[in-house]
C-alpha positions as CSV (number, residue, x, y, z in Angstrom):
1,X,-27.8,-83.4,-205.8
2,X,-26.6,-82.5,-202.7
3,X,-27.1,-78.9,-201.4
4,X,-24.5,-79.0,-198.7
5,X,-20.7,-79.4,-198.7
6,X,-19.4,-81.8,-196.3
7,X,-15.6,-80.3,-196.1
8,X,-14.9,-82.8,-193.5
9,X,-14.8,-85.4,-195.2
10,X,-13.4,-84.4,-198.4
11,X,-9.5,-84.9,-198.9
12,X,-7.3,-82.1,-199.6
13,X,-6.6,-81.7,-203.1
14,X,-3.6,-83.2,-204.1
15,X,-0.7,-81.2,-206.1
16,X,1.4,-81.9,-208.3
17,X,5.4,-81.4,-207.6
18,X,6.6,-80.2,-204.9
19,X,3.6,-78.9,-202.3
20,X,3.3,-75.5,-201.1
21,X,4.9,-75.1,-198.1
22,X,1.8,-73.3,-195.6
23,X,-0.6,-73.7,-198.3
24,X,-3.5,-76.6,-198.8
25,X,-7.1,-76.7,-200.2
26,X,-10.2,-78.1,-201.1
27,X,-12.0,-77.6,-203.9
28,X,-16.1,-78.1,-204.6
29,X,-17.5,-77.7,-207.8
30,X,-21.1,-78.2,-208.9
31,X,-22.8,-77.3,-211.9
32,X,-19.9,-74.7,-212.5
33,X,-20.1,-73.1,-209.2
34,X,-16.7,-73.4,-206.9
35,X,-16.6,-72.9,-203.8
36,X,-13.0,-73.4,-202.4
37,X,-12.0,-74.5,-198.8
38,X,-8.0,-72.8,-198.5
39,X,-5.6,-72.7,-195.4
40,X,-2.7,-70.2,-195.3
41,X,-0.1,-70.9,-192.7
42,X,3.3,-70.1,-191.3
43,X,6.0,-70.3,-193.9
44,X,3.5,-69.8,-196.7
45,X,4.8,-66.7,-199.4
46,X,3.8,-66.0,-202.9
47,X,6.1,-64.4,-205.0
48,X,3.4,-63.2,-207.6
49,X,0.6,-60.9,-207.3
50,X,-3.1,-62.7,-207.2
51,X,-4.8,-60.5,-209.8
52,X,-8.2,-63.1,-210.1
53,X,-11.3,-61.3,-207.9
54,X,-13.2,-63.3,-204.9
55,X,-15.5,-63.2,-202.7
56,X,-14.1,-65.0,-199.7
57,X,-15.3,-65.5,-195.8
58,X,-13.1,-66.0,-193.0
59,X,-13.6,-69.2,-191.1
60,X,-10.7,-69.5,-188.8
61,X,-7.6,-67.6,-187.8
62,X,-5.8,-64.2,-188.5
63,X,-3.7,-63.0,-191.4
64,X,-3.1,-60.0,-193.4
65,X,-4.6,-59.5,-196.8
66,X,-1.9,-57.3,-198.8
67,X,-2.6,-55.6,-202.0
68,X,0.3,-54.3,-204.1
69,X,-0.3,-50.8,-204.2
70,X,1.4,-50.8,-200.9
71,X,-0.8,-48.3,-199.4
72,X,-3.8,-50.9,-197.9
73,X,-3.2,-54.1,-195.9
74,X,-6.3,-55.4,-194.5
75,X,-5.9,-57.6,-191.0
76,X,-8.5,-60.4,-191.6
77,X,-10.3,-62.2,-188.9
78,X,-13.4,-65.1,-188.3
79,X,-16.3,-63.6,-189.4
80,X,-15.1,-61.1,-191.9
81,X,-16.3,-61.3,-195.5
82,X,-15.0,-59.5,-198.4
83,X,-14.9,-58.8,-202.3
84,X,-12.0,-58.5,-203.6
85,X,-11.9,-57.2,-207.5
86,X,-10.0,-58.7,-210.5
87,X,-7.7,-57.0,-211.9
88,X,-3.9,-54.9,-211.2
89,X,-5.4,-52.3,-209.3
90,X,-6.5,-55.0,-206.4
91,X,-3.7,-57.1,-207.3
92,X,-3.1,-58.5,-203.6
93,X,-1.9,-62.0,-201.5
94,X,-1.8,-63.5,-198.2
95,X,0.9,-63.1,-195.6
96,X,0.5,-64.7,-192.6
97,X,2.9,-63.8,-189.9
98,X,4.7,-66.5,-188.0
99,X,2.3,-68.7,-185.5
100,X,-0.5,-67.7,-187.8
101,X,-3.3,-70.2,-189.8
102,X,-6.3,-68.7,-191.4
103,X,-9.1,-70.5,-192.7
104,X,-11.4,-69.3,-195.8
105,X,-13.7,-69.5,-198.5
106,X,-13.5,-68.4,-201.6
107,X,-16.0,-68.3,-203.5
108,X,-15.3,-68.1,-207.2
109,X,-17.2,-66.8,-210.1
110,X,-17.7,-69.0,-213.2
């Protein structure tokens, strides 16, 4: 088995319907470890609250994390790293402001 990921090779995960306007990923899973590759872009809005926890790393670009409570938005940038918890009370999503692409990983939790 492998030990690393070669993201530049791998395609971008194809959707189903209509794709997400700012939004694309790619997805690596191994012996139920998942590791995912996502880009948040310009034009890119979620109506719902994410309420799953991550671990995630910054590889690229600048966007604010928002959480619900509407009392913490978090400007993320290349290098920063970051749990985020699972649940409502760190219910929270991405908005990137116009002219702005961020690259991360998540890193998800079987």
């Amino acid at each position: 088995m492998d030990v690393m990921i070669d993201w530049e090779n791998m395609p971008w995960d194809e959707v189903e319907g209509e794709p997400q306007k700012g939004f694309r990923s790619k997805t690596c899973v191994r012996d139920g470890q998942e590791v995912d590759l996502i880009e948040f872009a310009e034009g890119y809005v979620r109506d719902s609250w994410c309420t799953q926890g991550h671990l995630l790393h910054v590889l690229a670009g600048e966007s604010t994390l928002r959480f619900r409570d509407g009392g913490r938005a978090i400007r993320l940038r290349p290098g920063d790293t970051g749990i985020i918890l699972a649940g409502e009370a760190d219910a929270h999503r991405m908005e990137p402001a116009a002219g702005e692409c961020i690259r991360v990983l998540l890193f998800e939790q079987p």
